[in-house]
Backbone as CSV, one residue per row, in Angstrom:
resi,resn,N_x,N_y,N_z,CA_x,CA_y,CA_z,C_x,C_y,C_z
1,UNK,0.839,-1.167,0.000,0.000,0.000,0.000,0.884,1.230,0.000
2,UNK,0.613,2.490,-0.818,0.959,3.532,-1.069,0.169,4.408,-0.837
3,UNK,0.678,5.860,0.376,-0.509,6.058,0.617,0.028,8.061,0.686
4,UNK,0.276,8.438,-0.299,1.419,10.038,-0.052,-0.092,10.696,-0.296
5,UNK,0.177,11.908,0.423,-0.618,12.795,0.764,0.438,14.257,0.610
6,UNK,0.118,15.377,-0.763,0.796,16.220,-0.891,-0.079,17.755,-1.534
7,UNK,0.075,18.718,-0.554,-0.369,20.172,-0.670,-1.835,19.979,-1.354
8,UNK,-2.990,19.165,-0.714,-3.674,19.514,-1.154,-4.685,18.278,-2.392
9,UNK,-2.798,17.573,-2.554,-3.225,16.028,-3.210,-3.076,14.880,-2.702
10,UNK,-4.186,13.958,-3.082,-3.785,12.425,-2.329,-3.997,11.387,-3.245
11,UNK,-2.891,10.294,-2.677,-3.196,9.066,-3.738,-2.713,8.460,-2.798
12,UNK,-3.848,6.895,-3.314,-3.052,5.269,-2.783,-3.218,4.630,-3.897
13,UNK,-2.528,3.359,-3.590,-3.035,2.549,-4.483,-2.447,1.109,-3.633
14,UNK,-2.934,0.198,-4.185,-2.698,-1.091,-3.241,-3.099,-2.229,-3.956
15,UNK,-2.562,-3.454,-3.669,-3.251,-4.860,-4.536,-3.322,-5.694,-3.599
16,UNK,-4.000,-6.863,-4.153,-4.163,-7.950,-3.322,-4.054,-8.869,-3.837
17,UNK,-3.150,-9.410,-4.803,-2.589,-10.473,-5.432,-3.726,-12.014,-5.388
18,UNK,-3.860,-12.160,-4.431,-4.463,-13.379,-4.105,-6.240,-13.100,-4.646
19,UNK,-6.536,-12.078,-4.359,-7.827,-12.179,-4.915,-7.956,-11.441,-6.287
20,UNK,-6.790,-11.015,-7.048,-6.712,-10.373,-8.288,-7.222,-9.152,-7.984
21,UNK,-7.244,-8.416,-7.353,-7.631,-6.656,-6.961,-6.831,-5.941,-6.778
22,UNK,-6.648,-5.108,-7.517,-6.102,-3.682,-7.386,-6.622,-2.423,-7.823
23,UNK,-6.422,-1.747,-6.231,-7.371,-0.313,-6.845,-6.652,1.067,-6.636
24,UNK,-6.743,1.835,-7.534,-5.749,3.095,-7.247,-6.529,4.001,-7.176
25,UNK,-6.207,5.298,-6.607,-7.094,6.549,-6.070,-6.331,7.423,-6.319
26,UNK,-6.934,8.318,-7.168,-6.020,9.777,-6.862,-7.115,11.179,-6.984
27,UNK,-6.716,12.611,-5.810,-7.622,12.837,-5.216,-6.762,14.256,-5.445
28,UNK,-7.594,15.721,-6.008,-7.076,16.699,-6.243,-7.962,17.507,-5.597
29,UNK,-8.181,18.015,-3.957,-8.676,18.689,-2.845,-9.293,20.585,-4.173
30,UNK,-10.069,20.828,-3.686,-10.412,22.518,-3.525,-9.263,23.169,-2.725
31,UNK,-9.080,24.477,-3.186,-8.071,25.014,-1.790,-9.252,25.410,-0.232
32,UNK,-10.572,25.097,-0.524,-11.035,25.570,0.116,-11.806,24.020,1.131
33,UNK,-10.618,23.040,0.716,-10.886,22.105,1.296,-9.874,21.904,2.645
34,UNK,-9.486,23.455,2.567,-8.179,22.833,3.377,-8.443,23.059,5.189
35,UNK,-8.255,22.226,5.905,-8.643,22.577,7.013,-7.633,23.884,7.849
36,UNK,-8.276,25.028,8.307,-7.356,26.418,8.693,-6.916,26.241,10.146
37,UNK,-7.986,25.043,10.829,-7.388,24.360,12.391,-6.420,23.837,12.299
38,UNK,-6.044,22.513,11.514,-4.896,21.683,11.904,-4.403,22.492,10.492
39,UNK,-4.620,22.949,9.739,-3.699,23.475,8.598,-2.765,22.458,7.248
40,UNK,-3.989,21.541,7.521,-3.553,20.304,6.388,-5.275,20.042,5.906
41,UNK,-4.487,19.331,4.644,-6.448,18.696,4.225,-6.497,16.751,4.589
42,UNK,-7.755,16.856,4.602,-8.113,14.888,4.707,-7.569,14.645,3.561
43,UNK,-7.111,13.341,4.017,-6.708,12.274,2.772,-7.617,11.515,2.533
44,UNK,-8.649,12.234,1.302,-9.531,11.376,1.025,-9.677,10.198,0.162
45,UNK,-8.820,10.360,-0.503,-8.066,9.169,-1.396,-8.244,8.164,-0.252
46,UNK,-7.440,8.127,0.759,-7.477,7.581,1.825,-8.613,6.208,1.534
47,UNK,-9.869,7.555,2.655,-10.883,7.312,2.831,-11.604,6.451,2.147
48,UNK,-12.083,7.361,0.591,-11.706,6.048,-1.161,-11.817,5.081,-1.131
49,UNK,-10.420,5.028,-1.170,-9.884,3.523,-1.428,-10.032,2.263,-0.046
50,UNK,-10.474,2.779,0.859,-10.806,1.868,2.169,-12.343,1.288,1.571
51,UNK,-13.365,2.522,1.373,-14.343,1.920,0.821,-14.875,1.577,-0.233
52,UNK,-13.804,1.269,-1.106,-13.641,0.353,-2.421,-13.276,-0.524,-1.860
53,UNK,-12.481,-0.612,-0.958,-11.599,-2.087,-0.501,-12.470,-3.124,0.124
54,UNK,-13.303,-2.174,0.841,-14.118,-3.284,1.654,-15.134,-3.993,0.820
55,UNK,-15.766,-3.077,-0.256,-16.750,-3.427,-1.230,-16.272,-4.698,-1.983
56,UNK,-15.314,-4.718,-2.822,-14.131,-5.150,-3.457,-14.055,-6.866,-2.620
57,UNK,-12.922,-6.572,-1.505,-13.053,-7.956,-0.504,-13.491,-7.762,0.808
58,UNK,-14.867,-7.780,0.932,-15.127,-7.550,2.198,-14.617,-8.647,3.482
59,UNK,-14.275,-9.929,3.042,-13.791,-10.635,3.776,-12.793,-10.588,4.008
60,UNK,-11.474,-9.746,3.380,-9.983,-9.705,3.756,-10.093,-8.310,4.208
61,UNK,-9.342,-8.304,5.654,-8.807,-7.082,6.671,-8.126,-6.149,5.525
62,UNK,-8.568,-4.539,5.351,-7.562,-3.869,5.027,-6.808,-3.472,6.516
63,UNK,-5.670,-3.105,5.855,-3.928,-2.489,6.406,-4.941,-1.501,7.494
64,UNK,-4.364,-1.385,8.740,-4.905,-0.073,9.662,-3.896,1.136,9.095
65,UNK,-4.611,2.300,9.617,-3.822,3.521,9.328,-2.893,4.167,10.499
């Protein structure tokens, strides 16, 4: 799993060999997505690709964060 989170952009991508799945995400934020509290944005790519993953193989554990 690949999971970079940069100014605003996010991507993962990840496989699962055994069940033939692989899914990639890539995620280009609003500037007005950016949070002005912690002063970073969500990695929604993230987010994404967790709930593709589960859809995808709901019976195999994804990776914790």
């Amino acid at each position: 799993m690949k999971d970079p989170l940069f100014s605003g952009e996010s991507a993962v991508e990840a496989s699962l060999p055994s069940q033939k799945v692989g899914i990639a995400v890539a995620v280009a934020d609003e500037p007005e997505a950016l949070d002005a509290t912690a002063g970073s944005y969500a990695n929604l790519a993230d987010q994404l690709w967790r709930q593709m993953g589960i859809a995808a193989v709901p019976d195999d554990p994804l990776p914790t964060q």
